[in-house]
C-alpha positions, 0 to 999 in steps of 0.5 A: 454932362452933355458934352458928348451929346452936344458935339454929336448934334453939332456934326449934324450941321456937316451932314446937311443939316441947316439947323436942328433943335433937341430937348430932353425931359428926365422926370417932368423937367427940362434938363438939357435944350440945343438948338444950333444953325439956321431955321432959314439958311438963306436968310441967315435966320437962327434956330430959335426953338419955336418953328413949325414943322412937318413931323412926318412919321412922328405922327405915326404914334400920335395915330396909334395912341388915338386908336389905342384910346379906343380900344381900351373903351372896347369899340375894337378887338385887335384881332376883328378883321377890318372886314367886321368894319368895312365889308370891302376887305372880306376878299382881298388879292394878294401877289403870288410868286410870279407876282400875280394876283391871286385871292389871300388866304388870311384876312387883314386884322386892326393888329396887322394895322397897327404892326405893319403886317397888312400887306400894303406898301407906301407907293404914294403913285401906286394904282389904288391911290391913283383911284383915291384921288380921282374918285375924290376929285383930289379932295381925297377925304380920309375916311374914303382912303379904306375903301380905296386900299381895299382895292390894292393887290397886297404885297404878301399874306396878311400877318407874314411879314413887316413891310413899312407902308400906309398902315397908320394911314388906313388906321386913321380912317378906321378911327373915322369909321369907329368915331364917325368924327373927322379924324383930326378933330378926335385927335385935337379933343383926345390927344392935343388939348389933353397934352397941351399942345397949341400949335399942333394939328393934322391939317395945316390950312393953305393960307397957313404954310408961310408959318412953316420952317423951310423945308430942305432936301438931301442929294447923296450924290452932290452932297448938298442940301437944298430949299424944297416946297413946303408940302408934304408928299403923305398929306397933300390933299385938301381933305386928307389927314395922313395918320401915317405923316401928316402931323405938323408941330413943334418942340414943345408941343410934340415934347408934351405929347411924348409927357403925356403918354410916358405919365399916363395920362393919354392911355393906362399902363397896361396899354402902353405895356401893350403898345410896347411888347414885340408884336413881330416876333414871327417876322423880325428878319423884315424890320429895319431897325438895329436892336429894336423890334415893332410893337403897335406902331412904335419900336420897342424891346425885342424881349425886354432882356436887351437893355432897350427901355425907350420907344417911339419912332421917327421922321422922313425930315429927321424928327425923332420921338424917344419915351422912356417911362423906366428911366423917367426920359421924354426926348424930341429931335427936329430938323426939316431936311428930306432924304437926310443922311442924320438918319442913319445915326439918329438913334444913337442919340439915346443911348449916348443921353443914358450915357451921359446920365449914367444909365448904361455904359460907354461901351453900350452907347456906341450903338443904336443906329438905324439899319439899312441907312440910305436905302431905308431913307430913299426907299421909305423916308421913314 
């Protein structure tokens, strides 16, 4: 039945990929697992389906299912200008034409949080999370991260446009703000423990590390994969817990996340359907990926009348998250290569698992790739 599939993922060994682990749940059962090549490429050791991984922006829907949980108990309104929770955004600068800074017209919203609207970009190097780390002397406590951002000049207007950027990672120091707990410990009780996820957390200990698969690195020019350290740019603070990058995890355990939310019991249905709708209709022309539009922080249907029934989002490594509550499906992609050339077919994975299922036609499961290829992947490492 997956023949198609299989031989897909096994190209991915061409293109750089040491070794890769794929799982699909359709109806709460496992009903395919492959793994092939090594975890450890210099020292021969295969793939066998239990490594730790820096997930990188998988994290992005864990963090937006933690505030979501919020909202639905009303400690917010996704239109409150994050102004009404931390006074320093009631005037933020944004770029002119000429690129100065000159006072925004309209204020930053938890919805512009959310969709990637605010304003903010993901220069890591940029000034005000220059200031972030020396302020905290390198401890760079996630809370703190607001208020240091509420310092930047913004790209552009507040709700104009869709930029990728540190929005998640704001978000979870509102969740901070909101809770008044440290973020990771909110997501360990209302998100982990929930789904049954062990081996997951948002702050992985130094002494810790040597637990992580080896992490590789890309060169378009060479062709070539190397080793890397196993740090993560986005979470490399000893008090930071990055909502936009920074979750470490596994197969299994990201798979019962992704169960978790598709059987409802992380958020309600009218949430998720929330989560879920177009939320950049206004702005579409700046999102990045072929056929789908941006929700509350995970790609979705544009209009609901384009076939697309999954959502979720992927990783700078190559990890992806696909859950599809219509067709009953939960599938998860690891490998744990930077810069990777995977990306720009990762998509296609689930449109080539609704083929071999017999959900849509060959014809329709020839596409799905992620747009603007290796310039998305160098630009932002999604």
């Amino acid at each position: 039945m997956f023949e198609k599939l299989t031989d897909l993922l096994d190209s991915f060994l061409d293109l750089g990929t040491p070794g890769f682990d794929m799982c699909i749940y359709k109806d709460g059962e496992c009903i395919y697992r492959h793994k092939n090549g090594y975890s450890d490429k210099e020292n021969l050791i295969p793939m066998k389906g239990d490594e730790l991984y820096y997930v990188y922006s998988v994290s992005k829907v864990i963090t937006v299912t933690a505030a979501l949980q919020l909202y639905e108990k009303g400690v917010f309104s996704l239109d409150d200008p994050l102004a009404k929770y931390l006074p320093e955004y009631g005037q933020m600068l944004v770029k002119n034409q000429d690129g100065e800074p000159v006072p925004a017209q309209n204020m930053i919203t938890v919805r512009d949080l959310f969709r990637m609207t605010a304003g903010f970009n993901y220069r890591m190097k940029g000034e005000a999370m220059v200031k972030f780390r020396e302020g905290t002397n390198e401890r760079c406590p996630t809370k703190e991260l607001a208020k240091y951002l509420a310092e930047a000049v913004l790209d552009f207007e507040p709700g104009t446009k869709w930029q990728y950027s540190l929005c998640h990672d704001v978000l979870a120091s509102f969740i901070e703000i909101w809770t008044g707990e440290r973020f990771g410990e909110y997501v360990r009780k209302n998100i982990f423990e929930p789904s049954g996820m062990t081996r997951s957390t948002f702050l992985l200990p130094p002494e810790d590390r040597h637990e992580l698969a080896p992490q590789y690195k890309y060169d378009y020019s060479t062709k070539e994969t190397s080793l890397t350290e196993p740090t993560n740019v986005y979470s490399m603070w000893p008090e930071y817990e990055s909502g936009g990058g920074g979750c470490v995890s596994t197969v299994d355990d990201i798979i019962k996340f992704g169960e978790a939310l598709r059987t409802g019991k992380l958020l309600k249905q009218e949430t998720i359907d929330l989560m879920t709708t177009n939320q950049i209709g206004h702005c579409i022309d700046s999102f990045i990926v072929e056929k789908y539009a941006y929700g509350l922080g995970v790609r979705c249907s544009i209009d609901g009348s384009d076939g697309i029934t999954d959502f979720g989002w992927g990783g700078a490594a190559g990890a992806g998250l696909w859950v599809d509550q219509k067709n009953g499906l939960t599938v998860f992609y690891a490998q744990h290569v930077l810069n990777t050339p995977v990306i720009k077919k990762r998509n296609r994975l689930i449109f080539l698992i609704k083929e071999c299922l017999g959900i849509i036609p060959i014809a329709e499961a020839t596409g799905g790739e992620d747009a603007s290829r290796e310039a998305f992947a160098a630009k932002y490492g999604n």
